[in-house]
MARLOMAR-589857 format. One line per field, with one value per residue (C-alpha): residue in three letters; x, y, z; residue number from 1. Coordinates in steps of 0.05 Angstrom, whole numbers, padded with zeros to 5 digits. Example, Ala and Ser with C-alpha at 12.3 -4.5 7.8 and 13.67 -1.06 7.14 Angstrom:
aa c(Ala Ser)
east c(00246 00273)
north c(-00090 -00021)
up c(00156 00143)
i c(1 2)
END
This chain:
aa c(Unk Unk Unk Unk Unk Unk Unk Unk Unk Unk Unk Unk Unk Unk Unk Unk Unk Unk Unk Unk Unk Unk Unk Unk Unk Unk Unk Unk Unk Unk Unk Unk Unk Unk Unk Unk Unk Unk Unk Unk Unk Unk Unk Unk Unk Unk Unk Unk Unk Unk Unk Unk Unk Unk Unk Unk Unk Unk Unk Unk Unk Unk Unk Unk Unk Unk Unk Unk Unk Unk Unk Unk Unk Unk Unk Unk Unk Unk Unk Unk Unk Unk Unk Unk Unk Unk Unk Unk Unk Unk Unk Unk Unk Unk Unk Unk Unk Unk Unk Unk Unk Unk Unk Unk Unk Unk Unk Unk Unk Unk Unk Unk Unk Unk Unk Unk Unk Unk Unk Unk Unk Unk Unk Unk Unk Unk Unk Unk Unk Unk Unk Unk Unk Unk Unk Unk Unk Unk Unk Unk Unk Unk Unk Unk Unk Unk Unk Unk Unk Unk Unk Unk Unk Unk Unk Unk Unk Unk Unk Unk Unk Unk Unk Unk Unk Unk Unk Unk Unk Unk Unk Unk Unk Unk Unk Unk Unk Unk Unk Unk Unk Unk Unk Unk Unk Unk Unk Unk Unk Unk Unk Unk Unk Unk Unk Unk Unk Unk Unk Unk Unk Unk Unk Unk Unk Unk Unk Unk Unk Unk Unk Unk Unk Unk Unk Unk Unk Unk Unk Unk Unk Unk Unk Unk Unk Unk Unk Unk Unk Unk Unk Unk Unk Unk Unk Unk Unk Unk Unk Unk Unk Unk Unk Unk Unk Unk Unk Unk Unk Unk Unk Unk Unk Unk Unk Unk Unk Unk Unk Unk Unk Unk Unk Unk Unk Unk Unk Unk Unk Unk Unk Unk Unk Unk Unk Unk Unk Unk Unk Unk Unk Unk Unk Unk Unk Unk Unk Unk Unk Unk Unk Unk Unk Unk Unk Unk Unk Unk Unk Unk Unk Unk Unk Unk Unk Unk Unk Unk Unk Unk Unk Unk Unk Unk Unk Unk Unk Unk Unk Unk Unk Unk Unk Unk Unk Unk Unk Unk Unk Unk Unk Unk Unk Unk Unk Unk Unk Unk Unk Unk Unk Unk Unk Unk Unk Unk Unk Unk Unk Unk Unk Unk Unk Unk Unk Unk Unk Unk Unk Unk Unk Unk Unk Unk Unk Unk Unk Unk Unk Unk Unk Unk Unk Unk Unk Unk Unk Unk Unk Unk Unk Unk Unk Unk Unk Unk Unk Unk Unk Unk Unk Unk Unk Unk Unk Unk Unk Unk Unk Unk Unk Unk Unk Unk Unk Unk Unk Unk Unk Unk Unk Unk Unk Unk Unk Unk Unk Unk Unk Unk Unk Unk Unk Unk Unk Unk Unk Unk Unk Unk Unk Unk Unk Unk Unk Unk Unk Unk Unk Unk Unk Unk Unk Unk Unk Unk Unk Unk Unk Unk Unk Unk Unk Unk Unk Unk Unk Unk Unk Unk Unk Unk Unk Unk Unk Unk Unk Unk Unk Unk Unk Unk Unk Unk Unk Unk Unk Unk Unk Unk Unk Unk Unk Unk Unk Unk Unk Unk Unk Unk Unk Unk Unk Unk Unk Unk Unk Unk Unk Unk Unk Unk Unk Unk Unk Unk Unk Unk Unk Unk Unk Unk Unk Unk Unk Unk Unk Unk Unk Unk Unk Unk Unk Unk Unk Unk Unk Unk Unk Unk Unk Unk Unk Unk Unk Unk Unk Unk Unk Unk Unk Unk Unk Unk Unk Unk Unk Unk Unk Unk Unk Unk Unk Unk Unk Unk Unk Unk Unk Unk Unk Unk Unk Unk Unk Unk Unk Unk Unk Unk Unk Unk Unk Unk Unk Unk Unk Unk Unk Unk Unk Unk Unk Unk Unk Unk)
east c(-00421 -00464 -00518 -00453 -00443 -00378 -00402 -00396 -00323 -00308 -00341 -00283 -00279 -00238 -00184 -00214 -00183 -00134 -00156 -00099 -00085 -00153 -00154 -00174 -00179 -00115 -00102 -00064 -00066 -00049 -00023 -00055 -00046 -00072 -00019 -00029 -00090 -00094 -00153 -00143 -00167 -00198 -00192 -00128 -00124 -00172 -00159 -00142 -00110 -00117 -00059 -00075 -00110 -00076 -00095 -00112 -00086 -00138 -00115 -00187 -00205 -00177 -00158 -00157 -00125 -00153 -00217 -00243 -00199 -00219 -00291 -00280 -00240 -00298 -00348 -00298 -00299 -00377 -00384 -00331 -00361 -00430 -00450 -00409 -00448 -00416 -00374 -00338 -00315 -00247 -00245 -00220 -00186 -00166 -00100 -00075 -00010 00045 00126 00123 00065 00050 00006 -00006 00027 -00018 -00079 -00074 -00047 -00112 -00177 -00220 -00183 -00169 -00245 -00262 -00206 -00237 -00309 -00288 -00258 -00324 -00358 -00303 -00324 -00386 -00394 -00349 -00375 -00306 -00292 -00243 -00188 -00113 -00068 00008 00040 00114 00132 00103 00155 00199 00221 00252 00203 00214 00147 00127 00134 00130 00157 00088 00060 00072 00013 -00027 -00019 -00053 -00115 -00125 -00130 -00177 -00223 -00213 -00247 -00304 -00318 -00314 -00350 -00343 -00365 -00303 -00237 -00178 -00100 -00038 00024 00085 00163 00195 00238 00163 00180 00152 00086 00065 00024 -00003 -00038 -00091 -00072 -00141 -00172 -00133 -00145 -00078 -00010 00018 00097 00140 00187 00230 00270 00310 00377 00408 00460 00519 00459 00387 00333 00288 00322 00283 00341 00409 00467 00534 00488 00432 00425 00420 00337 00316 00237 00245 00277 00217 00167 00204 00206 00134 00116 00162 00130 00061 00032 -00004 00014 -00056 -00052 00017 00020 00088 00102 00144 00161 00146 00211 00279 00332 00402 00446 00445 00495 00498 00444 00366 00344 00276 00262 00195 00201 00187 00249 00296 00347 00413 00479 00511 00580 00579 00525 00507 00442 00460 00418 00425 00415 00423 00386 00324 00330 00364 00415 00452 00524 00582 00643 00673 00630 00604 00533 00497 00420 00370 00305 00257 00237 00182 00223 00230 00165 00137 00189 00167 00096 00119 00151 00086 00054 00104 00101 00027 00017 -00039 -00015 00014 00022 00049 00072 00051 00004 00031 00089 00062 00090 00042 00013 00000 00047 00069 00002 -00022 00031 00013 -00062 -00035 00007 -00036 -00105 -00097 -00124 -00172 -00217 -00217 -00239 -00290 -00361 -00417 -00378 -00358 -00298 -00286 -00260 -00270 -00221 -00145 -00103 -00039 -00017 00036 00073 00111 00158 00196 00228 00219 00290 00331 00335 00284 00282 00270 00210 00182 00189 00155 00103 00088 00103 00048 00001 00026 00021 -00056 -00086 -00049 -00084 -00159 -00155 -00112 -00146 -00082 -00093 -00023 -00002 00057 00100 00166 00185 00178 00195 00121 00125 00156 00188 00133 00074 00116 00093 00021 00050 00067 00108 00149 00171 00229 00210 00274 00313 00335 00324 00358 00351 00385 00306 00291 00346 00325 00260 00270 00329 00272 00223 00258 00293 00230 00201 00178 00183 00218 00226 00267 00278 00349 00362 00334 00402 00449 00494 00580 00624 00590 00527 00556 00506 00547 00477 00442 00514 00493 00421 00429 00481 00556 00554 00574 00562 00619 00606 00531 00524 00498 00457 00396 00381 00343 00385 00378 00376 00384 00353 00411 00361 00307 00256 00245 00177 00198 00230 00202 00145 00196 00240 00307 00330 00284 00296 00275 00260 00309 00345 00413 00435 00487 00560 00568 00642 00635 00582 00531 00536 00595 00557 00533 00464 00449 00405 00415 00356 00373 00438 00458 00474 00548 00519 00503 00579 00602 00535 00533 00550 00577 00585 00611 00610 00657 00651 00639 00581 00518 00470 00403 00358 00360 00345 00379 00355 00369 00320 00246 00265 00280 00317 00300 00362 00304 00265 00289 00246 00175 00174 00179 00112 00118 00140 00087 00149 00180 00121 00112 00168 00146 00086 00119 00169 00106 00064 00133 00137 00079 00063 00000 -00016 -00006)
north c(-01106 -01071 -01037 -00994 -00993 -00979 -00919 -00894 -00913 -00872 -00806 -00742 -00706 -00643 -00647 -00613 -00552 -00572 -00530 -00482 -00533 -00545 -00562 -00639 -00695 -00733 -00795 -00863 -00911 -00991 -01039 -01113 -01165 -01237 -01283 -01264 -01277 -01216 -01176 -01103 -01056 -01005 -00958 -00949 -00929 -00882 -00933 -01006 -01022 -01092 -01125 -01152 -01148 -01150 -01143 -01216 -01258 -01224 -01157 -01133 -01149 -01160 -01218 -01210 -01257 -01289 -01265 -01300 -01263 -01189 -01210 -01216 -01163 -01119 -01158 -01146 -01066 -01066 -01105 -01072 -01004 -01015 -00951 -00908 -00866 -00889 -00826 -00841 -00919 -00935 -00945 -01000 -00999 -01059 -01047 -01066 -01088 -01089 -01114 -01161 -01154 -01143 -01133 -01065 -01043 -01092 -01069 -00993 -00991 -01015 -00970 -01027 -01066 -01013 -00994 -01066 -01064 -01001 -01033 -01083 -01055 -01005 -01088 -01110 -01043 -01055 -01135 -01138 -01068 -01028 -00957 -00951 -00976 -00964 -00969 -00996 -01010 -01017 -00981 -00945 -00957 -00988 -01062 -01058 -01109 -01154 -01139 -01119 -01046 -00989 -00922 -00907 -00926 -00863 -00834 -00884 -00879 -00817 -00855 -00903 -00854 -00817 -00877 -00896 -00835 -00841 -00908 -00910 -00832 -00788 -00829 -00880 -00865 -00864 -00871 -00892 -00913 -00883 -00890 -00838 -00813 -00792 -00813 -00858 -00815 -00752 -00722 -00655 -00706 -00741 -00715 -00680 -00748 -00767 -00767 -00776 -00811 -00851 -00846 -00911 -00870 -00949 -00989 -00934 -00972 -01032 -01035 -01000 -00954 -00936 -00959 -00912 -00846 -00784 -00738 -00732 -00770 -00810 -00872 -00849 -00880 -00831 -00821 -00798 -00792 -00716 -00717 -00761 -00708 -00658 -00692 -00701 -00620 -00612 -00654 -00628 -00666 -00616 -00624 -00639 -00698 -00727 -00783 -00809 -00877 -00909 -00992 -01031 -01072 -01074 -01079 -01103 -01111 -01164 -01202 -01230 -01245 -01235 -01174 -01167 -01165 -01140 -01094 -01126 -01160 -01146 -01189 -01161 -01200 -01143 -01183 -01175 -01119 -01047 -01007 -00940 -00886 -00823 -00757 -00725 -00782 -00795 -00869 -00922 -00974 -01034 -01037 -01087 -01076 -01058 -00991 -01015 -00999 -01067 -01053 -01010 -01004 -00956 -00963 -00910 -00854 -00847 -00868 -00808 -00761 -00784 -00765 -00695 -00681 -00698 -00656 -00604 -00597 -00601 -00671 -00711 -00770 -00832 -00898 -00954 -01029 -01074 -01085 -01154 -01134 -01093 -01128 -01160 -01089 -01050 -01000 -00984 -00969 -00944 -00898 -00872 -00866 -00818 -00778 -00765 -00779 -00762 -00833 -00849 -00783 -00777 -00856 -00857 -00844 -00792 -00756 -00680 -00685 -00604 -00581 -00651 -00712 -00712 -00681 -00721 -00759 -00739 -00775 -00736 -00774 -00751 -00770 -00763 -00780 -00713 -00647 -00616 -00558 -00602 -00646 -00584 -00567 -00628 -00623 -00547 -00570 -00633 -00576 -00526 -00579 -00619 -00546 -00537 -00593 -00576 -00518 -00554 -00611 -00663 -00716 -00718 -00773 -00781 -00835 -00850 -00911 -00924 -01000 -00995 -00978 -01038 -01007 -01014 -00989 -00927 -00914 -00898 -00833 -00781 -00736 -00751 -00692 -00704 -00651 -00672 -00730 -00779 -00850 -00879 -00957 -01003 -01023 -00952 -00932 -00986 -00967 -00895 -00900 -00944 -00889 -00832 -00873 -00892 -00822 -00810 -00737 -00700 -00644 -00643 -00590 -00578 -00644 -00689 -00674 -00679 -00728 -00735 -00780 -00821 -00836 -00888 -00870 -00851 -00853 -00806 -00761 -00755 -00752 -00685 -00656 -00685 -00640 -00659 -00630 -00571 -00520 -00480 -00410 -00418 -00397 -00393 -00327 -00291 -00282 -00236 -00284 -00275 -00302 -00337 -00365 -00317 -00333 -00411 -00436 -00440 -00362 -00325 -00293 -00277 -00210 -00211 -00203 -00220 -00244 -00306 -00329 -00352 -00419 -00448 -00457 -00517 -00508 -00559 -00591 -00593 -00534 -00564 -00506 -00544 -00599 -00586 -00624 -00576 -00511 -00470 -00422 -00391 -00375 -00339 -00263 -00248 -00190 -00226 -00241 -00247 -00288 -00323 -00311 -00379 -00407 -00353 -00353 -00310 -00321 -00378 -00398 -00415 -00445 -00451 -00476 -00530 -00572 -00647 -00638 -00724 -00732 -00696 -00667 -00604 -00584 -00528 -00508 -00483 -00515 -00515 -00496 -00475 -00402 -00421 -00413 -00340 -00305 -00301 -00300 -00353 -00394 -00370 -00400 -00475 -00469 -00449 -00517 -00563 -00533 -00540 -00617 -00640 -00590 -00571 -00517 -00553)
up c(-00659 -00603 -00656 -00687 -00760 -00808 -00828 -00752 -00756 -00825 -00796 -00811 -00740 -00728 -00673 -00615 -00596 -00534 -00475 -00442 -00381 -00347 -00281 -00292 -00231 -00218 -00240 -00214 -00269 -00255 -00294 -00283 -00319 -00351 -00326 -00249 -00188 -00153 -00151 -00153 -00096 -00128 -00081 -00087 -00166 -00211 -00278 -00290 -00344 -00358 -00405 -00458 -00517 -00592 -00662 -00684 -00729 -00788 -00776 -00764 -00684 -00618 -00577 -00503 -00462 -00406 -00421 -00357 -00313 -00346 -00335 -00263 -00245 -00281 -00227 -00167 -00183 -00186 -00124 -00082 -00116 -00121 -00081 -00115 -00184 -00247 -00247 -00180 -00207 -00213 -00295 -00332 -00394 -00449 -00455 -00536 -00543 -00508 -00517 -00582 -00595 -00669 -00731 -00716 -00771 -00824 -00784 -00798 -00862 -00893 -00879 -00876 -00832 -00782 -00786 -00770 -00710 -00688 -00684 -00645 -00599 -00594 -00584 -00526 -00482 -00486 -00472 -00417 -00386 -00396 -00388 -00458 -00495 -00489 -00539 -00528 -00591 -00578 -00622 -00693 -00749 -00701 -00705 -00632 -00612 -00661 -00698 -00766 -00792 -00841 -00855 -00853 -00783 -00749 -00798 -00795 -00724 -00720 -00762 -00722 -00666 -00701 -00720 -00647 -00618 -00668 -00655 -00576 -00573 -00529 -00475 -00463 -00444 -00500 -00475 -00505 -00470 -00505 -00505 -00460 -00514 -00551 -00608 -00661 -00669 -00682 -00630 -00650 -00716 -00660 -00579 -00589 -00587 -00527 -00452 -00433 -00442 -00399 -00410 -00406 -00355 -00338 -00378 -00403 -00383 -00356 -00304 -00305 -00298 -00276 -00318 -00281 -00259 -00246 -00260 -00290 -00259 -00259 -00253 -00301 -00374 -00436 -00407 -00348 -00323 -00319 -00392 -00419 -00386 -00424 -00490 -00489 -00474 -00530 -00575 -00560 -00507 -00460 -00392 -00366 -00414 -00389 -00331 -00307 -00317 -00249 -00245 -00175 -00199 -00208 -00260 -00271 -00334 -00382 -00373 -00294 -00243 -00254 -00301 -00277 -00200 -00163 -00120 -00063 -00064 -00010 00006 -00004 00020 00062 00044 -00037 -00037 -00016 -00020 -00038 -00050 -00106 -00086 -00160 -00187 -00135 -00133 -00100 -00127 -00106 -00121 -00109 -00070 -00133 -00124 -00191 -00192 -00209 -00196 -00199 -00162 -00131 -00062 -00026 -00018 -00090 -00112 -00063 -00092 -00163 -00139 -00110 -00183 -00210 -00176 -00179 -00254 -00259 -00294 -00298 -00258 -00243 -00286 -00253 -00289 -00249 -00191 -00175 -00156 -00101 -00031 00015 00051 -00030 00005 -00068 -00087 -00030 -00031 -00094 -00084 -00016 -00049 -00122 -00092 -00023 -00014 00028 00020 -00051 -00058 -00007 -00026 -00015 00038 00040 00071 00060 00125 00169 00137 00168 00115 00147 00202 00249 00308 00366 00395 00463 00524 00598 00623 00598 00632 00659 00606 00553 00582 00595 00522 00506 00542 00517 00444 00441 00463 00406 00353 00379 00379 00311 00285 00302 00263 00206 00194 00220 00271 00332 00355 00416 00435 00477 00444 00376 00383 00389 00318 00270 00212 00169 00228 00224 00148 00167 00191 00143 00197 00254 00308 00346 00408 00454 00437 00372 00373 00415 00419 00362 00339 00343 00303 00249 00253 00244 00185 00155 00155 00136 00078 00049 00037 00116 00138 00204 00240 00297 00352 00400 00435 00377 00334 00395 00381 00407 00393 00438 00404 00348 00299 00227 00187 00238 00231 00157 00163 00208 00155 00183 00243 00316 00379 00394 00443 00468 00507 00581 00599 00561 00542 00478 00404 00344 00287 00208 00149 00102 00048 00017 -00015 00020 00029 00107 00120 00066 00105 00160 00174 00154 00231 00282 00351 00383 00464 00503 00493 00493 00426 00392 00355 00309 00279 00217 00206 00169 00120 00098 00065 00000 00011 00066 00061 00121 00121 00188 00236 00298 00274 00296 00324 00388 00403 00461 00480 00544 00617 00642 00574 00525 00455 00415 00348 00290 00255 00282 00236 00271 00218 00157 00123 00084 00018 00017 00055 00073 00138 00179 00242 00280 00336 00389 00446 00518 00572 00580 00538 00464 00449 00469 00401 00340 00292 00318 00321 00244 00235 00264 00227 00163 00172 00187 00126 00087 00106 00101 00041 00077 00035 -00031)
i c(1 2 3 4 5 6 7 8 9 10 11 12 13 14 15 16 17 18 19 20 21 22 23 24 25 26 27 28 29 30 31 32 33 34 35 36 37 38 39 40 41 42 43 44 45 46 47 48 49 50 51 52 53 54 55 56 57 58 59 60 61 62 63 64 65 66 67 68 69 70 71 72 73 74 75 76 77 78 79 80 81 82 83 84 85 86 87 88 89 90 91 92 93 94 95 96 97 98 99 100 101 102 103 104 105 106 107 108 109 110 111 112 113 114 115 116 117 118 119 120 121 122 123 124 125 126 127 128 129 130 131 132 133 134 135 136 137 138 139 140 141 142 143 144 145 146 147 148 149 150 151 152 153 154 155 156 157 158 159 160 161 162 163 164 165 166 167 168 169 170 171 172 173 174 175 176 177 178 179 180 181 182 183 184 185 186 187 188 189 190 191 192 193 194 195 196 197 198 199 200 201 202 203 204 205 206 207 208 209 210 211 212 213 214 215 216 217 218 219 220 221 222 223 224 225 226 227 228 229 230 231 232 233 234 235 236 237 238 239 240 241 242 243 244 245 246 247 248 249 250 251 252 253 254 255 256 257 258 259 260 261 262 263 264 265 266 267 268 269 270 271 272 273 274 275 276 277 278 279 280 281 282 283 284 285 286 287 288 289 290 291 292 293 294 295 296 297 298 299 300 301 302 303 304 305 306 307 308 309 310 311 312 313 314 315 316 317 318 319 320 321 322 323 324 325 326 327 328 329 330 331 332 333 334 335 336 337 338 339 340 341 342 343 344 345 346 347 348 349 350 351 352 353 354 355 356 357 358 359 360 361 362 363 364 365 366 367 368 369 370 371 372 373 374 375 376 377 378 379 380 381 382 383 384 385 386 387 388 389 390 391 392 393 394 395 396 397 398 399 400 401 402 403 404 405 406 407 408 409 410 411 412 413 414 415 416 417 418 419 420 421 422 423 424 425 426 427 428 429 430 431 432 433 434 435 436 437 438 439 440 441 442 443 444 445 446 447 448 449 450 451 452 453 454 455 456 457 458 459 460 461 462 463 464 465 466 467 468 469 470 471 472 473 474 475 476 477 478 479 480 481 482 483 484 485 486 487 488 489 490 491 492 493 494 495 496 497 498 499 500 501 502 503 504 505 506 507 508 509 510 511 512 513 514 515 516 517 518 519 520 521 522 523 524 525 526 527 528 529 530 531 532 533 534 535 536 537 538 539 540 541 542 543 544 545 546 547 548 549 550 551 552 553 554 555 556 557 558 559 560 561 562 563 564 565 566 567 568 569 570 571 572 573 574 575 576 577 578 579 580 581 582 583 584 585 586)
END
């Protein structure tokens, strides 16, 4: 029983005091399980939680299954982390449990039993070189499952938590996964034995709606992630103890087609089915031609926007069922690891990357076949932004054709800038719909949001905020411009009224102040009118600067000829929408 006796186990601790939100070390927690073959990069996650173990058929131990397969994962993480201290290992956890599995509730309800259960899980840490024990019974005084229970299990709950923690010490690692609606369990009882919780943020619905939602929508169940989040502060969970569950699958309804589908599915018949995405809800869908809304999925663009809200709110981390279902790059994961562990620094060892790793990656792409004024641009804004990034800590990268870049090469970048001109090929319009749909960031300058009738691009029209080219002043000359939104991350160092260099500025039909996803931040002040000497402009609204809150992008109406770079304020202003984007100062 690894030298521990049952009078260890039967030891009365206080609940710790819960610290006032301590500043703890993210986390990206990974679900793998028995009944696969891959091996897990470690890398790319700080725990493994390896599924599963359950109370055996005595009530007083633990079966794990597979035990072959736990062993060598537990060899693969020392080998592929054998320079790493102990401290610095990705941790892995026995995870107890899980849906149907049972004889929980005989377990704790006897002292002597759960004692026993507690002391053997102390035994299974130790033998096969684990980090802790996680506990996922589905669910305390609950038959949902199917498995046995009692009024009583929520209580005893709370026991076995605290036998738990006296039997592993303070030296292993004690979690619990736990339904999104937090109920079932008391918390404030044992979350002073706890390291975290990961919350069960999927499965909260079946088509007609989103299992998986982040917020409230038409096509969101009765449970959203953001809800469960709440539900847990409410009942007591500290925040630095919360990490948000998100699936790497899919799910439909009951009743037609397949109910489970990794997420690396993608074949969609374009002639029964649409991909749709939710701009209340975060997450993407598939309906029929019905409109009926028949799947639900996440994809990277709401996996990274799961991450931001993490983030955001100040949680722990990131839980994530299951690492098979990753596709054949770990983009999922490595995704994740990016966004909560600003993967690879944080993973690699002995370095002090303080002041020397690239913070993100960005891509300028440009042309040389437009008008002169806006090559020159380009070629003045690739020098603004490389001697921006020695001082920022960013690498550049520039480009003319992104067929260069397949649709998935294009990922590695966490930025594109569009200096002069929008995509402009059919595999450069796939490959940059791709991108930005899957969580990519822009920011585009003048010419890079041109687009007339002509350009036969309807998700592009959207993407920029409905708006079509109209009218501009000629020529070029310097505007007074006003602030419209105070207090965003991009203006709200600015002057209410400042005025910029010279340029020729767009009209656009619709305005894109029209659209209700659209924040305009800054416009042409009326007080200019008449503007122009060839090319006069009267009157009407000029929006200059916005941004698509659909998608992680900005477009700033500015950049012709060879002066831009001449105004602090203005250039405040780029730096503001870069730092914004890439949330460089995060």
């Amino acid at each position: 029983m690894g030298g521990i006796g049952l009078a260890a186990c039967r030891q009365t601790h206080e609940i710790p005091a819960v610290e006032e939100e301590p500043q703890l070390p993210k986390v990206v927690v990974a679900y793998v399980t028995s009944w696969t073959s891959e091996m897990p990069d470690p890398s790319l996650m700080t725990h493994i939680n390896y599924s599963f173990g359950h109370v055996n058929n005595s009530f007083n131990g633990v079966r794990i299954d597979n035990e072959k397969r736990l062993a060598a994962i537990v060899e693969h993480r020392n080998r592929m982390q054998e320079n790493l201290p102990d401290s610095a290992r990705t941790k892995i956890m026995l995870s107890i449990g899980g849906w149907g599995s049972g004889r929980f509730s005989e377990m704790v309800s006897d002292s002597l039993l759960r004692n026993s259960f507690c002391m053997d899980c102390r035994r299974i840490v130790e033998e096969f070189g684990l980090d802790g024990i996680d506990i996922d019974w589905e669910y305390p005084g609950s038959n949902l499952a199917n498995i046995s229970y009692a009024p009583t299990d929520s209580d005893n709950f709370s026991l076995l938590m605290r036998d738990l923690r006296s039997c592993l010490g303070d030296g292993y690692c004690l979690t619990m996964a736990s339904a999104a609606s937090a109920k079932h369990v008391n918390f404030p009882d044992f979350i002073g034995y706890m390291d975290f919780v990961n919350i069960m943020a999927y499965d909260m619905a079946n088509a007609p709606y989103h299992h998986s939602a982040l917020y409230d929508s038409e096509i969101s169940g009765s449970f959203t992630s953001s809800k469960a989040v709440q539900a847990h502060l409410e009942a007591g969970v500290p925040k630095h103890k919360l990490v948000l569950g998100v699936p790497f699958y899919g799910r439909g309804g009951r009743k037609n087609g397949q109910n489970y589908v990794n997420f690396n599915v993608r074949d969609i018949d374009p002639a029964k089915y649409e991909l749709c995405w939710s701009g209340e809800a975060m997450v993407p869908y598939i309906r029929n031609k019905k409109g009926e809304m028949v799947f639900g999925l996440e994809n990277q663009r709401s996996l990274g926007i799961k991450c931001d809200y993490v983030l955001e709110q100040g949680l722990r981390g990131i839980m994530y069922w299951d690492y098979a279902c990753n596709d054949a790059d770990l983009s999922q994961s490595r995704l994740l690891a990016k966004k909560i562990l600003d993967y690879p620094a944080s993973v690699t060892s002995g370095a002090d990357y303080a002041g020397n790793r690239v913070r993100f990656k960005a891509l300028v792409y440009y042309t040389e076949h437009a008008e002169e004024a806006h090559v020159q641009f380009a070629h003045q804004s690739i020098e603004f932004f490389k001697k921006l990034a020695v001082g920022n800590g960013f690498s550049v990268e520039t480009c003319t054709d992104l067929c260069k870049y397949g649709s998935r090469a294009l990922d590695r970048f966490d930025l594109i800038i569009s200096v002069n001109a929008a995509p402009q090929s059919g595999k450069e319009r796939t490959a940059f719909r791709n991108y930005m749909e899957n969580g990519g960031g822009w920011i585009g300058f003048h010419a890079a949001a041109y687009n007339d009738a002509g350009t036969n691009w309807p998700w592009f029209l959207d993407f920029i905020g409905g708006g079509r080219f109209l009218c501009n002043n000629w020529p070029p000359q310097p505007a007074l411009v006003q602030l419209d939104t105070l207090g965003h991350p991009v203006t709200r160092n600015l002057p209410a009224e400042f005025v910029i260099p010279a340029s020729e500025y767009y009209q656009w039909t619709p305005s894109p102040r029209q659209n209700p996803d659209v924040d305009v931040l800054l416009s042409i002040s009326p007080k200019n009118y008449p503007m122009g000497l060839k090319d006069i402009v009267y009157d009407g609204d000029w929006p200059l600067v916005w941004t698509n809150r659909k998608y992680r992008m900005i477009y700033l109406n500015m950049g012709h000829g060879d002066e831009e770079f001449t105004d602090a304020t203005q250039n405040l202003l780029f730096v503001n929408a870069l730092q914004w984007i890439t949330k460089l100062n995060d």
